[in-house]
CHARMM internal coordinates of N, CA and C (Angstrom, degrees):
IC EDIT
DIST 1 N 1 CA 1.4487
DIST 1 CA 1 C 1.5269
ANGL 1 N 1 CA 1 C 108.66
DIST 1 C 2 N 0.8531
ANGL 1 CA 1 C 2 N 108.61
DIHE 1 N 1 CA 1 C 2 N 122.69
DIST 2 N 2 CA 1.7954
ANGL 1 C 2 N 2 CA 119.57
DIHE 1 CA 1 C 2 N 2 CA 171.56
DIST 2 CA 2 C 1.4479
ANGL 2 N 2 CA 2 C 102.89
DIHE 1 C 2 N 2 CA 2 C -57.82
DIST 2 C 3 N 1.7292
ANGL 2 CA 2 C 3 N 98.97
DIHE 2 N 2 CA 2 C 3 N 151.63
DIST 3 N 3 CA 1.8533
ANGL 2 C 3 N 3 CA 108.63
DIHE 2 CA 2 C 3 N 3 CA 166.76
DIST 3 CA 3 C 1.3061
ANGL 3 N 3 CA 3 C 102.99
DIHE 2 C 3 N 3 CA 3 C -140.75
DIST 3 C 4 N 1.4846
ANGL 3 CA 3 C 4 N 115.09
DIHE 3 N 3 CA 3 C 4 N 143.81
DIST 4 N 4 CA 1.3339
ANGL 3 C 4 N 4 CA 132.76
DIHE 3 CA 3 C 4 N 4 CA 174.38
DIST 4 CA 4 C 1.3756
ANGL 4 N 4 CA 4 C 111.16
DIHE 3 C 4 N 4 CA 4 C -65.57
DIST 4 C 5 N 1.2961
ANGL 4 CA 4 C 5 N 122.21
DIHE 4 N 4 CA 4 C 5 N 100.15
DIST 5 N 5 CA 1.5253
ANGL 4 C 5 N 5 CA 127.12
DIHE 4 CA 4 C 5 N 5 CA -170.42
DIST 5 CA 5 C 1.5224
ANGL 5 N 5 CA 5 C 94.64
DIHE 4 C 5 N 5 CA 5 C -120.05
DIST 5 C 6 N 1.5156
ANGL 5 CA 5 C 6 N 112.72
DIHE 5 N 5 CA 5 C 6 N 140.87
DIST 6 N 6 CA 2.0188
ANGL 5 C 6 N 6 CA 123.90
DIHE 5 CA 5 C 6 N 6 CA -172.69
DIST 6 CA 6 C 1.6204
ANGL 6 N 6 CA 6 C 82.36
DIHE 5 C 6 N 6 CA 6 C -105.56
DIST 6 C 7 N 1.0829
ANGL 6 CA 6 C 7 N 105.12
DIHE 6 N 6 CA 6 C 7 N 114.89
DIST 7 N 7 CA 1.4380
ANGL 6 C 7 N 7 CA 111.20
DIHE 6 CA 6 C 7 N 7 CA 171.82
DIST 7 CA 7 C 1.6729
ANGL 7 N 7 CA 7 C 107.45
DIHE 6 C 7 N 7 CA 7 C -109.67
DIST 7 C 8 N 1.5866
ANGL 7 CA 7 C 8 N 124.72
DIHE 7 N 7 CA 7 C 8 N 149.12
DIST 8 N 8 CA 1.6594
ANGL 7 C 8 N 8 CA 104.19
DIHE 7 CA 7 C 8 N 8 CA -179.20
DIST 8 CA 8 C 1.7410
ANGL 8 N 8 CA 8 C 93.12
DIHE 7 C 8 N 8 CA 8 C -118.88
DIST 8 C 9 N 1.1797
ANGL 8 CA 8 C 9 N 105.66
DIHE 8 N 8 CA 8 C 9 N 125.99
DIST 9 N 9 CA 1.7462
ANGL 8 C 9 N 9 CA 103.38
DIHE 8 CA 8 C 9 N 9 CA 179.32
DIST 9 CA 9 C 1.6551
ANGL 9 N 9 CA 9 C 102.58
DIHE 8 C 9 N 9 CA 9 C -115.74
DIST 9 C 10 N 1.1405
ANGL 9 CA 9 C 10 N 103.31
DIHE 9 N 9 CA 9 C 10 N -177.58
DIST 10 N 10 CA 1.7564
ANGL 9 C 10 N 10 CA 115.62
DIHE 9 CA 9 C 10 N 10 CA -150.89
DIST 10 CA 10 C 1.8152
ANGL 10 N 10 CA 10 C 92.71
DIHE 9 C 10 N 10 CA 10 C -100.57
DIST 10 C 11 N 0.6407
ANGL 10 CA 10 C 11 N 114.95
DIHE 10 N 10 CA 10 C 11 N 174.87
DIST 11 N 11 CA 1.8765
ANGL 10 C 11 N 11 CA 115.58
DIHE 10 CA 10 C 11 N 11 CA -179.27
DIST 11 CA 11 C 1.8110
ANGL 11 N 11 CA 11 C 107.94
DIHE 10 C 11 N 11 CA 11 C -87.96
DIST 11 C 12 N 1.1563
ANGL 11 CA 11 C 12 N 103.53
DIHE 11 N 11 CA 11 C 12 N -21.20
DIST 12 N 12 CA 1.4352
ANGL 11 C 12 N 12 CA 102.24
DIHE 11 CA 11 C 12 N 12 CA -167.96
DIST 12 CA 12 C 1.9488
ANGL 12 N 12 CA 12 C 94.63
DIHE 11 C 12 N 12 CA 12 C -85.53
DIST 12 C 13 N 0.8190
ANGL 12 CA 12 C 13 N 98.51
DIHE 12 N 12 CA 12 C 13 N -40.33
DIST 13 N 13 CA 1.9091
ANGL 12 C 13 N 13 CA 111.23
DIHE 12 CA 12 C 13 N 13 CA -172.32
DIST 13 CA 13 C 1.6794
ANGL 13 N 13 CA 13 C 104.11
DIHE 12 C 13 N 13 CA 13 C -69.83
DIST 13 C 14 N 1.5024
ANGL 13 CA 13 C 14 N 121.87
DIHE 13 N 13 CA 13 C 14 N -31.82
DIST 14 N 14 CA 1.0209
ANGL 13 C 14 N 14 CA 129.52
DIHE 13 CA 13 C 14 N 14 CA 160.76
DIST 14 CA 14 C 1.8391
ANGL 14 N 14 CA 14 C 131.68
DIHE 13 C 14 N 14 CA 14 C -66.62
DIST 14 C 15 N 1.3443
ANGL 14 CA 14 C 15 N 108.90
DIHE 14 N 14 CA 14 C 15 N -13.98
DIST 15 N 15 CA 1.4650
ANGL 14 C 15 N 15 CA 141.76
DIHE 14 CA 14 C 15 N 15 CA -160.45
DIST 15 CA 15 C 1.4789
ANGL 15 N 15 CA 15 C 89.42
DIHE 14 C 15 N 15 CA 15 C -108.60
DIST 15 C 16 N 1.1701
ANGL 15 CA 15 C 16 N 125.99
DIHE 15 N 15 CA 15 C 16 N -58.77
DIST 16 N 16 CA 1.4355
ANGL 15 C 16 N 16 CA 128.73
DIHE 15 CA 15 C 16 N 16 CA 177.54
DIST 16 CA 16 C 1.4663
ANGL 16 N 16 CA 16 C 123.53
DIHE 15 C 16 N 16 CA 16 C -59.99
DIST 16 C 17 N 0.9072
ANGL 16 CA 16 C 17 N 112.23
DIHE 16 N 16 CA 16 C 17 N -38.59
DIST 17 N 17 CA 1.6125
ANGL 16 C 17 N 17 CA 154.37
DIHE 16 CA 16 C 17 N 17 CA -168.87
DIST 17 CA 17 C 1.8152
ANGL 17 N 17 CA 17 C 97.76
DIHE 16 C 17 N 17 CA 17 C -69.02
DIST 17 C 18 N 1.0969
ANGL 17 CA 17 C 18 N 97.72
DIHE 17 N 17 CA 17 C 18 N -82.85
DIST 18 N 18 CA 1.9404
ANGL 17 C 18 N 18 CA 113.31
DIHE 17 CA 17 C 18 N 18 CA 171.21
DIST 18 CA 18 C 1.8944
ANGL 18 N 18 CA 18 C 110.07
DIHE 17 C 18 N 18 CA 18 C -51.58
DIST 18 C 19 N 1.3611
ANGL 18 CA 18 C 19 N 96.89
DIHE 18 N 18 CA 18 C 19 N -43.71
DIST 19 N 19 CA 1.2879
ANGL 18 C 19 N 19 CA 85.94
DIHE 18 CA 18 C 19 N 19 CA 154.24
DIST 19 CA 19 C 1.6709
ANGL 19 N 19 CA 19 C 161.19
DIHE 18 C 19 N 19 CA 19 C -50.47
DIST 19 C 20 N 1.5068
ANGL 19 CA 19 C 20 N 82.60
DIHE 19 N 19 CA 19 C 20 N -47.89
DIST 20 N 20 CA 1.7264
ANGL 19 C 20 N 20 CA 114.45
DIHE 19 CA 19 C 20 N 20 CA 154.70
DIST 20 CA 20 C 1.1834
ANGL 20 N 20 CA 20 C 115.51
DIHE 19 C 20 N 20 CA 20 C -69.14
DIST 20 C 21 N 1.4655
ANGL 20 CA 20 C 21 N 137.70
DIHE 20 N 20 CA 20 C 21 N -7.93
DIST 21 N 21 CA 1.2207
ANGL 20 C 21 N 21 CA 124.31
DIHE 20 CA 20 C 21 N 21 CA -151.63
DIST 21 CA 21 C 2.2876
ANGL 21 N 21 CA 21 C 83.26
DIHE 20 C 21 N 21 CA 21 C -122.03
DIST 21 C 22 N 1.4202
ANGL 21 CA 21 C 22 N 94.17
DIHE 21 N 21 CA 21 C 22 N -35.04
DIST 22 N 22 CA 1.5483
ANGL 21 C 22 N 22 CA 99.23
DIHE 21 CA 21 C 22 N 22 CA -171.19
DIST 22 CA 22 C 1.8826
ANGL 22 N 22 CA 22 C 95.74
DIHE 21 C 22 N 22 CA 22 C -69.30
DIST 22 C 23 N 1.2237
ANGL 22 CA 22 C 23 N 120.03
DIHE 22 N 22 CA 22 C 23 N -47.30
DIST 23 N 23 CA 1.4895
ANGL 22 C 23 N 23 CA 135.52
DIHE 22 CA 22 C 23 N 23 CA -168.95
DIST 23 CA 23 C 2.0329
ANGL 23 N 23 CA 23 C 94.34
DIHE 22 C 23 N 23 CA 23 C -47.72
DIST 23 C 24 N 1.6236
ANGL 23 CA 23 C 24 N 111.00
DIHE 23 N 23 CA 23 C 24 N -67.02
DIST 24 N 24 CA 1.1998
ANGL 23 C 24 N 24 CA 123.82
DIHE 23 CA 23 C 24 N 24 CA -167.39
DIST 24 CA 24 C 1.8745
ANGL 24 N 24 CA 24 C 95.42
DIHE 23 C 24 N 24 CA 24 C -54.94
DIST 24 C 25 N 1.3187
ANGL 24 CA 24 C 25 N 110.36
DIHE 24 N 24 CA 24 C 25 N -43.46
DIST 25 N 25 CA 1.7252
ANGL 24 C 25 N 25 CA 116.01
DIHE 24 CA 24 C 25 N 25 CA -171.36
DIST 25 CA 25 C 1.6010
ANGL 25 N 25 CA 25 C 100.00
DIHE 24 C 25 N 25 CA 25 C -46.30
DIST 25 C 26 N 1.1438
ANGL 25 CA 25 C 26 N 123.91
DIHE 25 N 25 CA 25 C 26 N -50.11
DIST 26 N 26 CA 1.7273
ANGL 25 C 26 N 26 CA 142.74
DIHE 25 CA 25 C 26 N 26 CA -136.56
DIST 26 CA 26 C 1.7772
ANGL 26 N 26 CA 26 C 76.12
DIHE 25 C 26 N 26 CA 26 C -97.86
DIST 26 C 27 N 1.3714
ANGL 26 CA 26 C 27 N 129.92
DIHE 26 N 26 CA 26 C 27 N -63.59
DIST 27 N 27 CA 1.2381
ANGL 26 C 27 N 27 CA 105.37
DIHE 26 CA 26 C 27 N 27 CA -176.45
DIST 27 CA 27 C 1.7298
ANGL 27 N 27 CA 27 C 131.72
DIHE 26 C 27 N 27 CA 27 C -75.62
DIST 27 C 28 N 0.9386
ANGL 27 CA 27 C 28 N 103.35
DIHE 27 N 27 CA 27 C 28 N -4.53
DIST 28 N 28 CA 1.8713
ANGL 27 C 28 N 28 CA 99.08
DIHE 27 CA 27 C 28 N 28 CA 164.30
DIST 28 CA 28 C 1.8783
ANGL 28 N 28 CA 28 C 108.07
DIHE 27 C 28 N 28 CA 28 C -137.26
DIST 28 C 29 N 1.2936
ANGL 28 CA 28 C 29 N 88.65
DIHE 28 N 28 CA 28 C 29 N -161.43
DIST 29 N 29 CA 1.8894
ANGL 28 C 29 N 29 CA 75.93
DIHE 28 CA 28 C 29 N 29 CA -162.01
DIST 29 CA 29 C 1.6140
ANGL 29 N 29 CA 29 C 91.98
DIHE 28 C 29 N 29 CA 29 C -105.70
DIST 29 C 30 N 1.3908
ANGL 29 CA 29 C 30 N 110.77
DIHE 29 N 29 CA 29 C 30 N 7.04
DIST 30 N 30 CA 1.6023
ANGL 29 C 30 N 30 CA 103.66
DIHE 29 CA 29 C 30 N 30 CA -163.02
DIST 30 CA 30 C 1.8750
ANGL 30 N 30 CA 30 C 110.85
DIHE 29 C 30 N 30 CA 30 C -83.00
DIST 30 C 31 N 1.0208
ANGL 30 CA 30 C 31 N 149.54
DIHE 30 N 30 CA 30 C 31 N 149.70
DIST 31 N 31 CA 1.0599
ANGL 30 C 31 N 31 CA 140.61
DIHE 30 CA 30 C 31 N 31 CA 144.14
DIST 31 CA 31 C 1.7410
ANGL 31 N 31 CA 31 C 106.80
DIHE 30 C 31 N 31 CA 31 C -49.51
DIST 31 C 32 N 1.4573
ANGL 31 CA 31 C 32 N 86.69
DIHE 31 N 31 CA 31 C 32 N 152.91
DIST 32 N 32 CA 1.5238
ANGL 31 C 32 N 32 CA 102.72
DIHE 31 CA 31 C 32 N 32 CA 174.63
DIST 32 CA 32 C 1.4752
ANGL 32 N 32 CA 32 C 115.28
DIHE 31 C 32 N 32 CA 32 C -146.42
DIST 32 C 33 N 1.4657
ANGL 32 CA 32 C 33 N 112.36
DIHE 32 N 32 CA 32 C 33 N 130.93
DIST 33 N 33 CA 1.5389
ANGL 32 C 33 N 33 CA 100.31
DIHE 32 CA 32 C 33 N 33 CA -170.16
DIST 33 CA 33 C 1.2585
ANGL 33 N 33 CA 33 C 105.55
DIHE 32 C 33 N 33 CA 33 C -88.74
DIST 33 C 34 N 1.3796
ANGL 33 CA 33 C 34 N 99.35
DIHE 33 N 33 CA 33 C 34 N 179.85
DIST 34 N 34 CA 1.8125
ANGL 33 C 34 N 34 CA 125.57
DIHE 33 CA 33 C 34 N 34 CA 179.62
DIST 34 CA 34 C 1.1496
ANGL 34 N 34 CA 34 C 102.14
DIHE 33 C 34 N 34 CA 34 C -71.54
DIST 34 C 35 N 1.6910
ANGL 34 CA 34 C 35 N 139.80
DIHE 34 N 34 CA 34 C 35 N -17.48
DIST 35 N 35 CA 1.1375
ANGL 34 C 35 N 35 CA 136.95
DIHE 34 CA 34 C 35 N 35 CA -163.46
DIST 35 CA 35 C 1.7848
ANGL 35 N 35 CA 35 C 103.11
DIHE 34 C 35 N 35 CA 35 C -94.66
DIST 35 C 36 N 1.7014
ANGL 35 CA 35 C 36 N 98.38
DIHE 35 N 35 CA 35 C 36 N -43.01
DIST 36 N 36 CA 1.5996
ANGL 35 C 36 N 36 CA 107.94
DIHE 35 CA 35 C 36 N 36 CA -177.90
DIST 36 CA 36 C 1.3178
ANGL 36 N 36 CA 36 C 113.62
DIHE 35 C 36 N 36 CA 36 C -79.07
DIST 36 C 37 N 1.6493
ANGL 36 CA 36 C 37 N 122.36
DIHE 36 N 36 CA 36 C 37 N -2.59
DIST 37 N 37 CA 1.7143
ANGL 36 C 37 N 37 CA 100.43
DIHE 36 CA 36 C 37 N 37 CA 161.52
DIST 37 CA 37 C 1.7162
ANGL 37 N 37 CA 37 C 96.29
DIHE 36 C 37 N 37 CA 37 C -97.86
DIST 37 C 38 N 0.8392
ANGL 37 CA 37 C 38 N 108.26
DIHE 37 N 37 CA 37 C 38 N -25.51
DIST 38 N 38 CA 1.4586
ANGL 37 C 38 N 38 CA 110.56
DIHE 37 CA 37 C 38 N 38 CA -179.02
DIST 38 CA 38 C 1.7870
ANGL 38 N 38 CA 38 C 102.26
DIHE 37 C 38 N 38 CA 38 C -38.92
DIST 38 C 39 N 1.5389
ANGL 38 CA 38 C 39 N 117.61
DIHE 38 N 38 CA 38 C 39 N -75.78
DIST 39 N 39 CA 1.3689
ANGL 38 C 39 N 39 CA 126.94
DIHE 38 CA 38 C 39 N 39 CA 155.75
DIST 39 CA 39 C 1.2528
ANGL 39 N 39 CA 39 C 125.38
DIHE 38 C 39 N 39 CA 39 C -13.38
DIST 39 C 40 N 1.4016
ANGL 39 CA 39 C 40 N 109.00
DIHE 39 N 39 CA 39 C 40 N -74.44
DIST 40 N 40 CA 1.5571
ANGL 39 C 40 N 40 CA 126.70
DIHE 39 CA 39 C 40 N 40 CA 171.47
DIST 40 CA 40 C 1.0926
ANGL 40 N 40 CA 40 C 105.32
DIHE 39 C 40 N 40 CA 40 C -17.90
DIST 40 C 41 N 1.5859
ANGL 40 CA 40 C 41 N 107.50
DIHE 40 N 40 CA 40 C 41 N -77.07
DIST 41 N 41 CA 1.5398
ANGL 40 C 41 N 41 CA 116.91
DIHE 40 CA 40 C 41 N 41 CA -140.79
DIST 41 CA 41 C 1.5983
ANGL 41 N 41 CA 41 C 97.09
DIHE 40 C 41 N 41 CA 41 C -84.51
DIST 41 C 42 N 1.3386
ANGL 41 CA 41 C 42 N 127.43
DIHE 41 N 41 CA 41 C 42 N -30.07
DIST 42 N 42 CA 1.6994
ANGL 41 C 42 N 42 CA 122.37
DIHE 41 CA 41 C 42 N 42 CA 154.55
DIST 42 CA 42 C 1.3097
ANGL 42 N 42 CA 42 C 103.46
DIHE 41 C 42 N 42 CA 42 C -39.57
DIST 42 C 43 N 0.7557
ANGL 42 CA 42 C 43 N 99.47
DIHE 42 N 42 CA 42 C 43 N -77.29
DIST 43 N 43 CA 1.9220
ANGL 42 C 43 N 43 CA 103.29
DIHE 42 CA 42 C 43 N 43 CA -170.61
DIST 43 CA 43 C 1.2226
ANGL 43 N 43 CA 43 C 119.61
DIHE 42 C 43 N 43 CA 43 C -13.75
DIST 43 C 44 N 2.2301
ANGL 43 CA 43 C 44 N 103.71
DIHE 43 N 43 CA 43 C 44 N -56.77
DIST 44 N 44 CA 1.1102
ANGL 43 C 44 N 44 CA 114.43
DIHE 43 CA 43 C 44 N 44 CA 172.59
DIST 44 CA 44 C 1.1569
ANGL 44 N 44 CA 44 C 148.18
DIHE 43 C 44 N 44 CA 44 C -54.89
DIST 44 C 45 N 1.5703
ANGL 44 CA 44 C 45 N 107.71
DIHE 44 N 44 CA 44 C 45 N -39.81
DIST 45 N 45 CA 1.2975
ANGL 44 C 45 N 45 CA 140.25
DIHE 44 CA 44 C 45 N 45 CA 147.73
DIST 45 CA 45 C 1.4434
ANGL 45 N 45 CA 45 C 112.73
DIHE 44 C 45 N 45 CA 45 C -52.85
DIST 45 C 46 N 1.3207
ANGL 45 CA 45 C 46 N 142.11
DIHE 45 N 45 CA 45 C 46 N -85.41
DIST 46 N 46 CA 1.1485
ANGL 45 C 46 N 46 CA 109.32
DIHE 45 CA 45 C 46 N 46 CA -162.96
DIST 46 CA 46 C 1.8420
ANGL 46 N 46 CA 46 C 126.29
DIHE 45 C 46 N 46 CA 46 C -97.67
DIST 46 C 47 N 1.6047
ANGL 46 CA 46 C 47 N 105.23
DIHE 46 N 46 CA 46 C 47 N 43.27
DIST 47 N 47 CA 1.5230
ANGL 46 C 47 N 47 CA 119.02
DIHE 46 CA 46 C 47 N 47 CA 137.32
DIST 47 CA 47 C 0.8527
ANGL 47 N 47 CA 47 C 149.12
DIHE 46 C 47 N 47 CA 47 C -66.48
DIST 47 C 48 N 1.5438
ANGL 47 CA 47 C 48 N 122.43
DIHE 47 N 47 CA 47 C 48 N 20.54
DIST 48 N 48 CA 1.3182
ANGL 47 C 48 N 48 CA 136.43
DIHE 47 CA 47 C 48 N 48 CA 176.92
DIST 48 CA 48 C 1.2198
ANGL 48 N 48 CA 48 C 112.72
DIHE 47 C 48 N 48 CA 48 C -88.45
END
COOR INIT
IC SEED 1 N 1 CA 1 C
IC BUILD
């Protein structure tokens, strides 16, 4: 189950972020939210 967490991020991480999220848009037809790269890229990060 998901939780509404206020997270405060930096402008540059947010820039990157929208980026990843516009890049994933352009390759499939689906929308993708700000919340699900947000996820993603956690994910990615802390799989080590």
């Amino acid at each position: 189950m998901a939780q509404r967490i206020t997270v405060m991020l930096d402008d540059d991480v947010v820039k990157k972020l929208r980026a990843r999220q516009a890049k994933k848009i352009k390759e499939t037809v689906n929308a993708m939210s700000f919340s699900a790269i947000v996820n993603e890229s956690l994910k990615e990060c802390i799989k080590g």
